[in-house]
C-alpha positions as CSV (number, residue, x, y, z in Angstrom):
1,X,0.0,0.0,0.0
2,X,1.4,3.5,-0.8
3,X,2.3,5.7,1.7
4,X,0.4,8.3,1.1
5,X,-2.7,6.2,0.1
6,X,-5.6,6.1,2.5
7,X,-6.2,3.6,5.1
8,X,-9.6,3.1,7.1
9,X,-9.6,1.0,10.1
10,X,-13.3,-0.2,11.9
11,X,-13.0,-0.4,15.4
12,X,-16.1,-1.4,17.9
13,X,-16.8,0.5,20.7
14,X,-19.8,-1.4,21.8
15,X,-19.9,-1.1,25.9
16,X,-17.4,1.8,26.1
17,X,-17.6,5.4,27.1
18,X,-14.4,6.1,24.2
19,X,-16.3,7.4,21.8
20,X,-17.9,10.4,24.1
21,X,-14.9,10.8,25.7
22,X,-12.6,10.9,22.3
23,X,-15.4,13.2,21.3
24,X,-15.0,15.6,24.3
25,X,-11.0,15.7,24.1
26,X,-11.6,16.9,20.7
27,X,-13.9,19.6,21.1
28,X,-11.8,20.8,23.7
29,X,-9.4,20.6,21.1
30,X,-11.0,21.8,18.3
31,X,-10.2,19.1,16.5
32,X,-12.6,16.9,14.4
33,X,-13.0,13.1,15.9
34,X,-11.5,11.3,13.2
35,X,-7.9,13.4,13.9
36,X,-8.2,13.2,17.5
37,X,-8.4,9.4,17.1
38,X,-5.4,9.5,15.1
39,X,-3.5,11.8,17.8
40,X,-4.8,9.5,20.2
41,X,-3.3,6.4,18.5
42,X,0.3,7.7,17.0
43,X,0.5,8.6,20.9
44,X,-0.6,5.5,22.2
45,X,2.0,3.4,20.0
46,X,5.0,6.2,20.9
47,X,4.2,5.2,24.4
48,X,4.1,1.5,24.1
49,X,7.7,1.8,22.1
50,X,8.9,3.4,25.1
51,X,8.1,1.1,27.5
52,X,9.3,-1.5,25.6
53,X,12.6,0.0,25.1
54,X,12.4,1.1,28.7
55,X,11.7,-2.9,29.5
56,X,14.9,-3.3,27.8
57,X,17.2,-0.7,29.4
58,X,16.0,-1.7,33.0
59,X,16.6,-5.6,31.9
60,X,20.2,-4.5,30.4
61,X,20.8,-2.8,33.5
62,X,19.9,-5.6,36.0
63,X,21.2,-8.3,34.4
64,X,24.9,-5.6,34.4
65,X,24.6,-4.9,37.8
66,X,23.9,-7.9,39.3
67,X,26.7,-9.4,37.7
68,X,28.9,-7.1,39.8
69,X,27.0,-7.5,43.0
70,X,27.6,-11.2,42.5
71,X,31.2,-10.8,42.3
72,X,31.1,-11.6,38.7
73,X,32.6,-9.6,35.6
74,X,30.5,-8.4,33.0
75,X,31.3,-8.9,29.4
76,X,32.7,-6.6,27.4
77,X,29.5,-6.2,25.1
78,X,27.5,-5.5,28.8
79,X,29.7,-3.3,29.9
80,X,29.8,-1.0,26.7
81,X,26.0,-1.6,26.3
82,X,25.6,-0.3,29.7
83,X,27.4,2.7,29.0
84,X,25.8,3.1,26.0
85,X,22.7,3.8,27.6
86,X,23.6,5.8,30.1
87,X,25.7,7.8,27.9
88,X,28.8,7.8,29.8
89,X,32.4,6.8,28.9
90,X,33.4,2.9,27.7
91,X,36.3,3.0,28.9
92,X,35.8,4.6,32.1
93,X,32.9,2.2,33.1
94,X,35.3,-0.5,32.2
95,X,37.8,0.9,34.3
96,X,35.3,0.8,37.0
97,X,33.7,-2.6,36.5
98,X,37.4,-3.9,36.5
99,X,38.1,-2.2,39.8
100,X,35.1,-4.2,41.4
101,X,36.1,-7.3,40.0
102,X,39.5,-7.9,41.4
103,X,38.8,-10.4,43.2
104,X,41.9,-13.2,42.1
């Protein structure tokens, strides 16, 4: 389908408020119903992209940190991942993850 081509989606609201409530937001708005339900939707899916990238980050960072607590190193592909995400320095959090690690 092209991108620019049209694309209608039926969705049933039978035993739901959604529609009055959609159709307040958008008065409020000024907005006609059909565009609100759009907004509505491309915000819905941002959202749930987050929190599913935000699932990831917290399980990245768990799974890092309780490597160390354990006593155990983390890879080099967790440790950079890590620092990745919390945009700080490679090298430095390697530094640091080797500094806890010394245990031999």
């Amino acid at each position: 389908m092209a991108k620019n081509e049209r694309q209608r989606v039926s969705i049933d609201l039978t035993g739901t408020d959604l529609k009055e409530e959609i159709t307040k937001i958008a008065e409020g708005e000024q907005r006609p119903l059909s565009a609100m339900m759009r907004l509505l939707l491309e915000e819905a899916v941002r959202t749930r992209k987050k929190v599913g990238d935000d699932f990831h980050i917290k399980k990245h960072l768990k799974s890092f940190l309780e490597k160390l607590m354990g006593g155990e190193q983390p890879s080099l592909i967790e440790t950079v991942k890590v620092a990745e995400i919390l945009d700080i320095d490679a090298e430095q959090l390697l530094k640091l993850r080797d500094s806890l690690t010394k245990q031999s």
